[in-house]
VEXDREN-2710 file (C-alpha; in Angstrom, 1 decimal):
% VEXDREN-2710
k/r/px/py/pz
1/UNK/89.9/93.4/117.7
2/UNK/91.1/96.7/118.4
3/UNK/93.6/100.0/117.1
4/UNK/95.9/99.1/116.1
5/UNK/96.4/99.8/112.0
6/UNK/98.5/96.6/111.3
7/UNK/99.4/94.3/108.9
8/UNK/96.7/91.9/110.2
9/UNK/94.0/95.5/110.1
10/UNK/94.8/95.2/106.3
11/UNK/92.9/91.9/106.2
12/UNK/89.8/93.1/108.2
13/UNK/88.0/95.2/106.7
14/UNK/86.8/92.5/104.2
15/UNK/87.4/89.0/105.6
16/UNK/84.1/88.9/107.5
17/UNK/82.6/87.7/104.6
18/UNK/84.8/85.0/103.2
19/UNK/83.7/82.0/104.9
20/UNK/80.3/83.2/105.3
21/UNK/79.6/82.6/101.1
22/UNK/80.8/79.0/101.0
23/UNK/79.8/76.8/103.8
24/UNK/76.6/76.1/102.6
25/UNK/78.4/74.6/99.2
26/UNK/80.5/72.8/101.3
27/UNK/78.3/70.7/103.5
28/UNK/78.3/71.6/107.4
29/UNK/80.9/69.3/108.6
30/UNK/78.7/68.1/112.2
31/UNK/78.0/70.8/114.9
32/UNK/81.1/72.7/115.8
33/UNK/81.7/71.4/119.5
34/UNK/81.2/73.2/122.6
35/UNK/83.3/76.0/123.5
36/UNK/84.5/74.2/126.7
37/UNK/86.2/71.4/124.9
38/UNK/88.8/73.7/123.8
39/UNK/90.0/74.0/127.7
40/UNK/90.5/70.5/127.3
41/UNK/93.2/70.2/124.3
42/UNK/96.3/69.1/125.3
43/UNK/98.8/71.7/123.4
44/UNK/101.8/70.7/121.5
45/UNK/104.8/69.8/123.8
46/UNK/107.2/73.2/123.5
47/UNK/111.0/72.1/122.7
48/UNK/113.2/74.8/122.3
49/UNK/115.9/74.4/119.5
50/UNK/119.4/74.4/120.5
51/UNK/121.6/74.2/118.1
52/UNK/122.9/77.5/118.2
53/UNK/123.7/79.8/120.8
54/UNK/122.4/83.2/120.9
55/UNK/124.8/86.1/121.8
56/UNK/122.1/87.7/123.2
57/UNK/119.7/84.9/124.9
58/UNK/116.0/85.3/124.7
59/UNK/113.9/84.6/127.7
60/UNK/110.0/83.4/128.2
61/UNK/109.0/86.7/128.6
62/UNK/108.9/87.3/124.7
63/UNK/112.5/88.7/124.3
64/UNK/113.8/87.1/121.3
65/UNK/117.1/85.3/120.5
66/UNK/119.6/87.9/119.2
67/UNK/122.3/87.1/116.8
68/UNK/125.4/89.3/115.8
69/UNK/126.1/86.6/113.3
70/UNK/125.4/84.1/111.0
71/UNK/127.1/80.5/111.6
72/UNK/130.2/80.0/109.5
73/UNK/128.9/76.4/109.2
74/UNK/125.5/76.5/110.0
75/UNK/124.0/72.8/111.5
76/UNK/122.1/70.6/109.1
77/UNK/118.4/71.2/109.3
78/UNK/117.9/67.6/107.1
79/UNK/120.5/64.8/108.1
80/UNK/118.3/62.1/106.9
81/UNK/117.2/63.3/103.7
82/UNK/115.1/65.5/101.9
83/UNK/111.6/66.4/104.4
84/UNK/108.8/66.1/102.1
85/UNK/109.7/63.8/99.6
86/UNK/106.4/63.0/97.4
87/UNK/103.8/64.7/95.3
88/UNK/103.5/68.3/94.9
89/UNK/102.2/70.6/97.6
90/UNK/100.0/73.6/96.4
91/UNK/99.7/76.1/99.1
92/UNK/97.7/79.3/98.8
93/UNK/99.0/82.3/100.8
94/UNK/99.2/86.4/101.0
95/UNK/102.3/88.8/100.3
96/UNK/102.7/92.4/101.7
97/UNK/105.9/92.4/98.8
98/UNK/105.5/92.6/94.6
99/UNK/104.8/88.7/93.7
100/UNK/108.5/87.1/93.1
101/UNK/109.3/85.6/89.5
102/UNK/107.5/82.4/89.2
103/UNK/109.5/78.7/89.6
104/UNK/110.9/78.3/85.7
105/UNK/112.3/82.0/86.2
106/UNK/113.1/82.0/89.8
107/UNK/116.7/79.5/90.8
108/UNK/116.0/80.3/94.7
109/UNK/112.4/79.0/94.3
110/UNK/113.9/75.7/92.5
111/UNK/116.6/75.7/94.9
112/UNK/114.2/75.8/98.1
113/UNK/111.9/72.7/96.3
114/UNK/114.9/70.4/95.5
115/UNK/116.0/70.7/99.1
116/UNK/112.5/69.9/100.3
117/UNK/112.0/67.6/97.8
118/UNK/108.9/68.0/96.7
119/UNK/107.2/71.2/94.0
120/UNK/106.1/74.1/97.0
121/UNK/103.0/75.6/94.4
122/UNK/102.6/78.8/96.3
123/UNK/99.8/80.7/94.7
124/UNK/100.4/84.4/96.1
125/UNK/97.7/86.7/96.8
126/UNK/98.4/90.3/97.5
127/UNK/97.2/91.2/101.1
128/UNK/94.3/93.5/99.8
129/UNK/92.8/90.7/97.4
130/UNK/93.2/88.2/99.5
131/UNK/89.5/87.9/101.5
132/UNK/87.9/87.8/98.1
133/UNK/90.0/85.7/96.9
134/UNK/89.8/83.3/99.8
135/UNK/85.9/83.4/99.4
136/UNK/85.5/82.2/96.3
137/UNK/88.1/79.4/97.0
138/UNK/85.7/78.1/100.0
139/UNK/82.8/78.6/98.1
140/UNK/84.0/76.6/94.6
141/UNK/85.1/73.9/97.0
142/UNK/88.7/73.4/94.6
143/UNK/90.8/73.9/97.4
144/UNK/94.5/74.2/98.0
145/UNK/96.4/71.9/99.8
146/UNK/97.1/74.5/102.5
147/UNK/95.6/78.0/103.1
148/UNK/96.3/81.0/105.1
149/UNK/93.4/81.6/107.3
150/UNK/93.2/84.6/108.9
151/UNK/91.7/85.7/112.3
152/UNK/89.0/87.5/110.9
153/UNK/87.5/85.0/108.5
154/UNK/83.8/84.2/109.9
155/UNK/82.7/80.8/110.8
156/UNK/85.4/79.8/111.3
157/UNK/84.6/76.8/113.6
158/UNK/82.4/75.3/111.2
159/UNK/85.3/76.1/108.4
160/UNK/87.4/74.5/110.4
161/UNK/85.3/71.5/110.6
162/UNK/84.0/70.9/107.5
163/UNK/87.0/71.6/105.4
164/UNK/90.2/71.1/107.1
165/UNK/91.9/68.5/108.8
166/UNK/92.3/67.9/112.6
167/UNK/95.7/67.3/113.4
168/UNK/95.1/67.1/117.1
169/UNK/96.7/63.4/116.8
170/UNK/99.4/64.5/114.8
171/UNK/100.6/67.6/116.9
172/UNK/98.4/67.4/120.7
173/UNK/101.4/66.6/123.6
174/UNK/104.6/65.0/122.7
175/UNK/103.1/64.4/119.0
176/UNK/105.0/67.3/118.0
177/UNK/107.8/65.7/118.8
178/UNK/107.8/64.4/115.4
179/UNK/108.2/67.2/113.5
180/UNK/111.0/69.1/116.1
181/UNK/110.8/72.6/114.2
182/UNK/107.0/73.1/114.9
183/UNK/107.9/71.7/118.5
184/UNK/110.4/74.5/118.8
185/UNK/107.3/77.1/118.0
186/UNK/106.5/79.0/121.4
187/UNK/102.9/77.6/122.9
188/UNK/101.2/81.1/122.9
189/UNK/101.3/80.9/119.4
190/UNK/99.4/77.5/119.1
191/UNK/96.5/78.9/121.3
192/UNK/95.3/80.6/117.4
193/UNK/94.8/77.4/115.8
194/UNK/92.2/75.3/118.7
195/UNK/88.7/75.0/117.4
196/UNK/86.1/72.8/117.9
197/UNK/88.1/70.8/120.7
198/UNK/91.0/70.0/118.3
199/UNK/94.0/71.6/116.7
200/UNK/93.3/72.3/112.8
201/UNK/96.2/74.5/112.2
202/UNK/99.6/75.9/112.4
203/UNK/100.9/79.0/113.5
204/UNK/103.0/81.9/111.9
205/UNK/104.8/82.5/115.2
206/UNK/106.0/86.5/115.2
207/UNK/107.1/88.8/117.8
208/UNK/105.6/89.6/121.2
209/UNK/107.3/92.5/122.2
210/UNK/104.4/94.3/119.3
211/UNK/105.0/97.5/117.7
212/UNK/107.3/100.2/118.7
213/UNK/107.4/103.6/119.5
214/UNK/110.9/104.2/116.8
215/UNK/112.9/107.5/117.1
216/UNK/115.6/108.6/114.5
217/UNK/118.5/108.6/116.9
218/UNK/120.3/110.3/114.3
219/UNK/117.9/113.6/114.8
220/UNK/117.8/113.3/118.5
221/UNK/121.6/113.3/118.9
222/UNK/122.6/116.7/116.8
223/UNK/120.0/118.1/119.2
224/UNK/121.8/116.7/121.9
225/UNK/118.2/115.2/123.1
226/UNK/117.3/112.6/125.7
227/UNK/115.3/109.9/123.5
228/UNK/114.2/108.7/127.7
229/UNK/111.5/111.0/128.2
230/UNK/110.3/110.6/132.3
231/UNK/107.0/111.3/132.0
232/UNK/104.6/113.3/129.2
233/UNK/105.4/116.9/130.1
234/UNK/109.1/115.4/129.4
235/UNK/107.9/113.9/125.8
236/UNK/106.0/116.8/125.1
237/UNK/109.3/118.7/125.5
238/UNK/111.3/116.6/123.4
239/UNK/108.1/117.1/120.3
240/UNK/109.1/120.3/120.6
241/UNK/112.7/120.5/120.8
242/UNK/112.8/118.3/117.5
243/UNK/110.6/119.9/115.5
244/UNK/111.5/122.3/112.5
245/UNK/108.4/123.4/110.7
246/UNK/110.4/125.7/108.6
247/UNK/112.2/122.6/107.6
248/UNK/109.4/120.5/107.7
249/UNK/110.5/118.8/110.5
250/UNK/107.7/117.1/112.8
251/UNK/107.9/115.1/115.5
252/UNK/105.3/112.6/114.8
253/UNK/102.8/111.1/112.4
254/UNK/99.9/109.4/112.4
255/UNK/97.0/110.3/114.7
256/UNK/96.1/107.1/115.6
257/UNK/99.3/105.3/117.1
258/UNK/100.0/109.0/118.6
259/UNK/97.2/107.8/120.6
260/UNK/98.3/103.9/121.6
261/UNK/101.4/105.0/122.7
262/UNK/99.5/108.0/125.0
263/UNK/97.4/104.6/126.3
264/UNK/100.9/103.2/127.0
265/UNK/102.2/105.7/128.9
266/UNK/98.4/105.6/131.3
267/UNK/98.4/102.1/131.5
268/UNK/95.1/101.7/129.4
269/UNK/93.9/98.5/127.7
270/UNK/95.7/96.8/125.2
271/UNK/92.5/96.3/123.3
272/UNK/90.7/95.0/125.7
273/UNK/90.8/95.1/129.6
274/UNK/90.0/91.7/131.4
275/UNK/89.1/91.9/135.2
276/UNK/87.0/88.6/137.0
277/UNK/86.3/87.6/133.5
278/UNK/84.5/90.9/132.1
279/UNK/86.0/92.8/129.5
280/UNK/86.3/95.9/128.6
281/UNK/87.1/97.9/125.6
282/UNK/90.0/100.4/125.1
283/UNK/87.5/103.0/123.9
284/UNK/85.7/102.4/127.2
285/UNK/88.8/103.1/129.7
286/UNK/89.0/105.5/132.2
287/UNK/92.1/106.3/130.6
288/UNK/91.1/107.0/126.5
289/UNK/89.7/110.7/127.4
290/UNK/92.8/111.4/129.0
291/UNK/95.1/110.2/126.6
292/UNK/93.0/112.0/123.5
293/UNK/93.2/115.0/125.7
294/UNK/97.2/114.5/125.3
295/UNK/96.9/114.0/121.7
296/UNK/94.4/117.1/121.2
297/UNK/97.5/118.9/122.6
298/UNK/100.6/117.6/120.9
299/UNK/98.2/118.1/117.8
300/UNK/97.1/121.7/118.8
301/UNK/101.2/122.7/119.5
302/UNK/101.6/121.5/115.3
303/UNK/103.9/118.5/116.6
304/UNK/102.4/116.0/114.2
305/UNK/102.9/116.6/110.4
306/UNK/100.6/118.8/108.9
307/UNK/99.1/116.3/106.4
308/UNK/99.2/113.9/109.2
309/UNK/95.0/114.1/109.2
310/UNK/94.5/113.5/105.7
311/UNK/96.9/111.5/104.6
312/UNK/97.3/108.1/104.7
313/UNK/100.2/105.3/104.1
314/UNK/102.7/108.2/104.0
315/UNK/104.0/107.9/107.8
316/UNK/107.0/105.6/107.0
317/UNK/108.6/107.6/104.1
318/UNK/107.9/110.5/106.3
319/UNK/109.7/108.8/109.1
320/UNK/112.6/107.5/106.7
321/UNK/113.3/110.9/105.1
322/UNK/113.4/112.0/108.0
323/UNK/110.1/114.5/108.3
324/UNK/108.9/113.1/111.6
325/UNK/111.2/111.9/114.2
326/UNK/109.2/109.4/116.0
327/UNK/106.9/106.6/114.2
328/UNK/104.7/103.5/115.6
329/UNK/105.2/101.2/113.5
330/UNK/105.5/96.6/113.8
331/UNK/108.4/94.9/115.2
332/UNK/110.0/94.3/111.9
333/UNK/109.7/97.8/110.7
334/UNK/113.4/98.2/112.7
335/UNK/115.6/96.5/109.7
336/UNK/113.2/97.6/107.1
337/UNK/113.6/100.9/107.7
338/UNK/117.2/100.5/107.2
339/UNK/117.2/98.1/104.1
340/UNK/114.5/100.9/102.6
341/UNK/115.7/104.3/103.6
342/UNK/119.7/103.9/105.1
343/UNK/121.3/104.1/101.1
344/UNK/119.7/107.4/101.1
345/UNK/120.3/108.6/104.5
346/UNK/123.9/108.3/105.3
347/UNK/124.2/108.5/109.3
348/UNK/120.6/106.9/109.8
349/UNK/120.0/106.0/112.9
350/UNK/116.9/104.3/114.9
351/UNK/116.2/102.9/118.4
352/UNK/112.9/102.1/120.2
353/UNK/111.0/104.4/122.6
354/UNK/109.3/103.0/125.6
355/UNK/106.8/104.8/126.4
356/UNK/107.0/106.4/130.5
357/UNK/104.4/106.9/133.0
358/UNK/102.3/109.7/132.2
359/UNK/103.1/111.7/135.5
360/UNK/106.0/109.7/135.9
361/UNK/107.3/106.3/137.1
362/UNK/106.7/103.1/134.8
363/UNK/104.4/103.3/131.7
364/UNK/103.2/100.1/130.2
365/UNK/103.7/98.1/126.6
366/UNK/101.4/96.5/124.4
367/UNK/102.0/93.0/123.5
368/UNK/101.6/91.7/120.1
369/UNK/99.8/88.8/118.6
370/UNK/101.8/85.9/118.5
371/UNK/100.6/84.7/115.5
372/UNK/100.0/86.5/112.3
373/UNK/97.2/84.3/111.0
374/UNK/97.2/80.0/110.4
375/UNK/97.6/77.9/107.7
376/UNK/94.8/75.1/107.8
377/UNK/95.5/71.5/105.6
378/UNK/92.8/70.5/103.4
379/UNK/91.3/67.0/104.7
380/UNK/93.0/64.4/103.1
381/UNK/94.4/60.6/103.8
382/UNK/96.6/60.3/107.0
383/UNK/99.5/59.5/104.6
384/UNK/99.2/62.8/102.7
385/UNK/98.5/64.4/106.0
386/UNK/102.2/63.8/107.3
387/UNK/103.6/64.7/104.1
388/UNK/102.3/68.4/104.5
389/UNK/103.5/68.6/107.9
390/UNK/107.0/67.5/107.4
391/UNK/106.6/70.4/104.5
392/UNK/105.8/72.5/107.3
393/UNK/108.3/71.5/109.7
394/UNK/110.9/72.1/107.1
395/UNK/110.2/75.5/106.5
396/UNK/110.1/76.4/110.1
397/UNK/113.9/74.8/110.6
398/UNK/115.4/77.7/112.8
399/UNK/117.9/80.4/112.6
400/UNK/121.2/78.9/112.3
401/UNK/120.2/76.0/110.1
402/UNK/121.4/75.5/106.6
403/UNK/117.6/75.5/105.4
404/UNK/116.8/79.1/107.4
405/UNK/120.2/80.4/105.5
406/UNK/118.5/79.2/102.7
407/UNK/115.3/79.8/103.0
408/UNK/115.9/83.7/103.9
409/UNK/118.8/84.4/102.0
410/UNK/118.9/82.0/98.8
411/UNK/121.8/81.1/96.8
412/UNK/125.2/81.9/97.9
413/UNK/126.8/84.0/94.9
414/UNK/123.5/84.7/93.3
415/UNK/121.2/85.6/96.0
416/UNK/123.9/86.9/98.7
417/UNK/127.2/87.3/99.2
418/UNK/129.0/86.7/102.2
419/UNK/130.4/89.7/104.3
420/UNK/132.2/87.7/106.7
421/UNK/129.7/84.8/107.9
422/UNK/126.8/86.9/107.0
423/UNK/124.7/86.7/104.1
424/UNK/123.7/90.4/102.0
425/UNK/121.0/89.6/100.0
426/UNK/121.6/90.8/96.2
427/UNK/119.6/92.8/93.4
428/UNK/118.6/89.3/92.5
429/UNK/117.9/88.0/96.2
430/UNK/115.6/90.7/97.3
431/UNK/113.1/89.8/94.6
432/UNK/113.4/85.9/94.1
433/UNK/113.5/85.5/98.0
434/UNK/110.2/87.4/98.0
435/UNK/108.6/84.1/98.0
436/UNK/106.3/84.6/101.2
437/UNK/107.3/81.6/103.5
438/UNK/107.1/83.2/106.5
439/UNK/102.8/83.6/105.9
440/UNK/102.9/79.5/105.6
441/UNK/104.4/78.7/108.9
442/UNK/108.0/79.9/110.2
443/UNK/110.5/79.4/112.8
444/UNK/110.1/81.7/115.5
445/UNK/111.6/85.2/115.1
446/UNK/114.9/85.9/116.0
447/UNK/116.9/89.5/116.3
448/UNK/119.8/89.4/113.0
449/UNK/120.4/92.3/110.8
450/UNK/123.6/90.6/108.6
451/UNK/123.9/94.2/107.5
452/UNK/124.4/95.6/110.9
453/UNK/125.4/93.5/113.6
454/UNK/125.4/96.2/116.0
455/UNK/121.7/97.2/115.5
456/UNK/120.7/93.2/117.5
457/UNK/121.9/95.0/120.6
458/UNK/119.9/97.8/120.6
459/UNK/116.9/95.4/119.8
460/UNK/117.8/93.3/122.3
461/UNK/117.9/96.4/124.6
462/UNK/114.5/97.1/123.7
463/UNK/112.3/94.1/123.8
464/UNK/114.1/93.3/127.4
465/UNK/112.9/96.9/129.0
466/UNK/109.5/96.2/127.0
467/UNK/109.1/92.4/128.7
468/UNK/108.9/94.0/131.8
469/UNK/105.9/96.4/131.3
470/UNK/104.3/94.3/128.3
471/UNK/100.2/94.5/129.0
472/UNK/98.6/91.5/127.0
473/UNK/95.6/91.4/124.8
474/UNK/93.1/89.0/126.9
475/UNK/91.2/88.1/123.7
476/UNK/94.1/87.1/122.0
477/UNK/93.3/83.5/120.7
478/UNK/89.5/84.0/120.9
479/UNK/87.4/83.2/118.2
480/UNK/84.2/86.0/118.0
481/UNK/82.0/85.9/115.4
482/UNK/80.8/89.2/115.4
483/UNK/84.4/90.5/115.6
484/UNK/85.0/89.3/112.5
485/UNK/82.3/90.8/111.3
486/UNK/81.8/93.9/111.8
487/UNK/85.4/95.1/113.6
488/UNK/86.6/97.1/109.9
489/UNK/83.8/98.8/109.9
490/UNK/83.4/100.0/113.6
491/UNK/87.1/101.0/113.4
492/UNK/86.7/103.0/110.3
493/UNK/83.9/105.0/112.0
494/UNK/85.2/105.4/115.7
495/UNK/88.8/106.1/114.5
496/UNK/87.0/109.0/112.3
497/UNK/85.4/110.2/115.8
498/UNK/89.0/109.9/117.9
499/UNK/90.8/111.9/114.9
500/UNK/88.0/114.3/115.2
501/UNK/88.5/115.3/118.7
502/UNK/92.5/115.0/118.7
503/UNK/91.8/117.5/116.0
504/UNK/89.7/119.8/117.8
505/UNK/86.7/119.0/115.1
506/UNK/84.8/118.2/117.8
507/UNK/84.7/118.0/122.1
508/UNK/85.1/115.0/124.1
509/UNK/82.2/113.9/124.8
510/UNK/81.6/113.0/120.8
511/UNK/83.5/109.9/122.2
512/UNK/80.7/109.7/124.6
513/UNK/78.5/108.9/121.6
514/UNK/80.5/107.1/119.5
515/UNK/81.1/104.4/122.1
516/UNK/77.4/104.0/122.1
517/UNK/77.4/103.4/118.5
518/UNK/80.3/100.8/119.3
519/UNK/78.1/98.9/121.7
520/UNK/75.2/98.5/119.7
521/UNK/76.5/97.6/116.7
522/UNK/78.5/94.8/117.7
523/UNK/80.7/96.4/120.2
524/UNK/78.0/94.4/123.5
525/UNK/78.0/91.3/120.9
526/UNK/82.0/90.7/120.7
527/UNK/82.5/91.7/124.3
528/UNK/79.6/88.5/125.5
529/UNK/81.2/86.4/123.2
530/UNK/85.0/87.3/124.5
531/UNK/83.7/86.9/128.0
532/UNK/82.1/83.3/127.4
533/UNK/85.3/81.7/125.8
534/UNK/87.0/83.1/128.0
535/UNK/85.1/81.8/131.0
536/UNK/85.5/78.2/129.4
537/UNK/89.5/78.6/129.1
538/UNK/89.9/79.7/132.6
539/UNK/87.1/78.5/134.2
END
């Protein structure tokens, strides 16, 4: 539901449609319940793992765990045996990553399905073919085990009913307690899966400190530049005092994030505004003109790559080889960047920007999702049921387990060496561990970079200045039909409209129009249907 081009955008532009071919194959399922009896599901009981003790403890806020190290003997995630002994379990998910070697070629994938004890199937989809591809499963009717579903499937309340399971008795209250890794997922992230009075999913728990502003400390410091910018004139300053164009040196990237973090810094809507129960859109603020007036400028001064307008999905190479100084990019962009570009760039360097008050004083932070998307269980006998979700609790056992070590990093001597206590993942352990485990369900996100210890502090750092200005999205966990929809394609043409004006192709008031384009073609639809779950949430 809003700007931000994410991993979770990826999915949206064609996910509208994959429920919407196959319900009527699949029998309706009853009458999706009233909206109100969602207010009335008792979540699952939150119990925090503790096991092991952070160095840098997290706090309820959103700030992760942060680890300098791995456990020289991490704790036993299975003392009583293997998890999910019994048949088979075939799981269809999505990868951002190239597809890892399949199980007869792949020793971490055997190694991962002898210590659950059961054959993990995982057919892999790549992200782009993954609405289609989730269509025609619903529509055949042969379906997986477990699926990724994500936010912006339609229908999904009747999907949800007619298809999967509802493991409200399973997982509602101290349930959970029976399978203590999903118990240790935060509760925010549970509000994704409640539909139709019931839960009838799990969450891929991820970060809620959002994206990040990133600067290449390394360029800041041989200018000898503050990377704390007070207010905009300030960060207008510092675009200018690190760009080189006869270098081809930029300060910034793409147009669009530009723009969220020139919302930040005014306080605007992270998505959506909610005040008394009405909502209102970013691109509705009384802050968006100002902040694309402050785009138009940076823009207008050559700050921002000169491709930056007609190219896309070049911003992090740009940002890695160091053509642009500062990049917008998700929370697990920080050891990416490293693991991708650091070999290349000796002396790399990167720490988060938070983004000031425009004329000063605090500026705000936009809160991410804190769930990616949900995995939903096929209906099936109470036995089988059980089976799944001890699957599922096993491959969210927690950072400092034996099963996470294994899980992330594979085989010790094959997949990763040891540099101390820490696993490096090998050659061979960056492609077999590509086996996308984290888009089935996961522990919750914790701050370790085995390569660089140091970098969990500035992390850390980050995410604990961010807690205190973080703005959440009110829709978050709301279900609206016509979001999922028609949202790709109303933020294919208003983005057009926004790059437009920061580009001086046209005046302001072309937003004027756009937003009225917005509102009647879904824009009034998604905002009454945000406004009357929300009302039956909060009351």
């Amino acid at each position: 539901m809003g700007p931000l081009i994410s991993r979770r955008g990826l999915l949206r532009a064609s996910a509208g449609a994959a429920a919407g071919l196959a319900l009527a194959s699949c029998g309706d399922g009853g009458p999706a319940l009233p909206l109100a009896d969602n207010a009335n599901v008792e979540m699952p009981d939150y119990v925090p793992y503790k096991g092991v003790k952070p160095a840098l403890p997290g706090t309820r806020s959103g700030v992760l765990n942060g680890y300098r190290h791995y456990p020289a003997d991490p704790a036993p995630a299975f003392p009583e045996g293997k998890p999910a002994k019994g048949p088979g379990v075939r799981v269809m998910t999505l990868t951002f990553n190239p597809v890892p070697p399949p199980r007869d070629r792949n020793p971490y994938w055997r190694a991962l399905n002898e210590q659950l004890g059961t054959d993990l199937d995982v057919e892999i989809v790549p992200v782009g073919d993954y609405p289609s591809k989730l269509s025609v499963v619903v529509a055949g009717g042969d379906l997986p085990d477990a699926m990724l579903v994500p936010p912006t499937a339609s229908q999904q309340p009747a999907m949800f009913n007619a298809l999967f399971e509802d493991l409200t008795e399973h997982l509602s209250g101290p349930a959970v307690r029976e399978y203590p890794y999903l118990a240790n997922i935060p509760r925010d992230a549970w509000r994704w899966t409640v539909y139709n009075g019931g839960i009838y999913a799990l969450p891929m728990p991820r970060a809620n400190a959002g994206s990040i502003m990133y600067y290449r400390a390394d360029r800041l410091k041989e200018r000898g530049l503050d990377p704390e910018p007070r207010d905009f004139k300030e960060f207008q300053q510092l675009c200018r005092d690190v760009s080189d164009p006869r270098h081809s040196r930029y300060a910034l990237g793409d147009p669009i994030t530009t723009l969220n973090f020139m919302m930040e810094m005014l306080g605007g809507p992270n998505i959506w505004r909610e005040e008394n129960g009405k909502f209102t859109f970013w691109l509705e603020s009384e802050e968006i003109k100002e902040a694309l007036d402050a785009a138009r400028r940076l823009t207008r001064e050559h700050l921002l790559h000169p491709d930056a307008y007609s190219v896309v999905g070049k911003f992090k190479d740009w940002f890695g080889n160091g053509q642009i100084a500062l990049h917008y990019d998700g929370n697990a962009g920080w050891n990416d960047f490293y693991r991708q570009y650091g070999q290349n760039n000796k002396g790399l360097e990167i720490d988060g920007m938070l983004a000031p008050g425009f004329d000063g004083g605090k500026g705000s932070h936009w809160a991410g999702y804190s769930s990616y998307a949900v995995l939903a269980i096929k209906k099936a006998p109470k036995a089988r049921i059980k089976q799944i979700l001890r699957l599922a609790n096993a491959l969210a056992a927690p950072f400092g387990t034996d099963a996470y070590k294994l899980r992330k990093y594979g085989l010790e001597g094959h997949d990763h060496e040891l540099r101390g206590t820490d696993p490096i993942l090998t050659s061979d352990g960056t492609t077999e561990t590509a086996l996308p485990t984290g888009f089935i369900t996961d522990a919750p996100l914790s701050l370790y970079f085995p390569e660089r210890p140091d970098v969990v502090d500035r992390q850390h750092s980050f995410q604990s200045r961010a807690a205190e200005v973080l703005v959440p999205n009110p829709s978050e966990g709301i279900y609206s039909e016509t979001n999922a929809k028609t949202s790709g394609a109303l933020k294919l043409k208003t983005d057009d409209v926004l790059k437009g004006i920061m580009q001086g192709r046209d005046k302001l008031s072309a937003l004027d129009e756009s937003v009225r384009m917005w509102r009647r073609d879904g824009g009034d639809r998604m905002r009454a249907e945000c406004e009357k779950a929300w009302a039956s949430l909060h009351g």
